[in-house]
N, C-alpha and C positions, 0 to 999 in steps of 0.2 A: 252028280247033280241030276237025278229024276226031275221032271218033271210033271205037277199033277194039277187039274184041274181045279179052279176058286171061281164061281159064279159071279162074284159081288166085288169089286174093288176095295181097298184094304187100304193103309197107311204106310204101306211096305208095297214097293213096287214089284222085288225079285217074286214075292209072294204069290200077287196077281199075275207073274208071270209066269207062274206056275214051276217054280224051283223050290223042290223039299226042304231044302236045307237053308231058305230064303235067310231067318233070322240069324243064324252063323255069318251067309255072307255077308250081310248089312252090316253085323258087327265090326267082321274082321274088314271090310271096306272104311267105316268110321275111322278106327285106330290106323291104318293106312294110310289115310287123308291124313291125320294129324300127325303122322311123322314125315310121311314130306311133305308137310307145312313147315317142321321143323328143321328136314335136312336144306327147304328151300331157306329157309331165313338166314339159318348159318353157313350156309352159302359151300356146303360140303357135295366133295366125288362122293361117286357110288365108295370109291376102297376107305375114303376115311370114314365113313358114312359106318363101312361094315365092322372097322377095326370099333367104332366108339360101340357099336350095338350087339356085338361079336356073332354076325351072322356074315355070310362068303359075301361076297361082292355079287355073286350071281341072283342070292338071294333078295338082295338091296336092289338088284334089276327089276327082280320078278315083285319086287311092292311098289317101287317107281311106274311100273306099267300095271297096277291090281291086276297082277295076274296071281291071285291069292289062293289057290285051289291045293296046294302044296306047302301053305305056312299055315299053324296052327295061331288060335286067338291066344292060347298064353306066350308064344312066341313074342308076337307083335307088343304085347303089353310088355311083354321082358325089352325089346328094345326101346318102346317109351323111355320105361323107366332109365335105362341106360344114358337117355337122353335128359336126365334131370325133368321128370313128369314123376305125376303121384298118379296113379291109377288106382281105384275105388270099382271094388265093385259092390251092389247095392242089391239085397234081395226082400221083395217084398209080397206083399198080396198082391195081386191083380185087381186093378180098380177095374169096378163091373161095366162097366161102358167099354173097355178094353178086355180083350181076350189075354189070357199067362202068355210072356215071350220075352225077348231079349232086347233089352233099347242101350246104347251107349250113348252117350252125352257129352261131346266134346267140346 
């Protein structure tokens, strides 16, 4: 994670705060949030958590605390899915009021 300089505030915080790779983290933070939103409801440990999404249980730690620097974005969509979710991803033009990047929509 470099960090570079953005004069103008953005719609993306990591952005303006100057982290290259902002629009990956945003992402893989979105999908994150929605699965443990998920592990929250079904009321699952981290081990049954890991056994359903087949990722370690250390792994399942390290997304219970977004410490995401180390799980890829198809990972986390692989464990959605594992979770009974449809995952879409959607590629389009750039509307011109918006600059090309990554939005996920949970």
């Amino acid at each position: 994670m470099t960090r570079i300089d953005h004069p103008q505030g953005t719609d993306n915080v990591l952005l303006d705060l100057g982290f290259d790779d902002a629009e990956e983290l945003s992402a893989k933070a979105a999908l994150a949030l929605k699965l443990n939103e998920l592990i929250d409801q079904r009321g699952l440990s981290q081990m049954a958590a890991a056994t359903i999404t087949g990722m370690t249980q250390p792994k399942v730690s390290q997304v219970r605390r977004y410490k995401l620097q180390n799980i890829s974005l198809e990972r986390l969509m692989q464990a959605l899915v594992s979770m009974d979710q449809q995952v879409e991803i959607v590629v389009q033009p750039a509307r011109r009021a918006h600059a090309p990047g990554i939005t996920v929509a949970v």
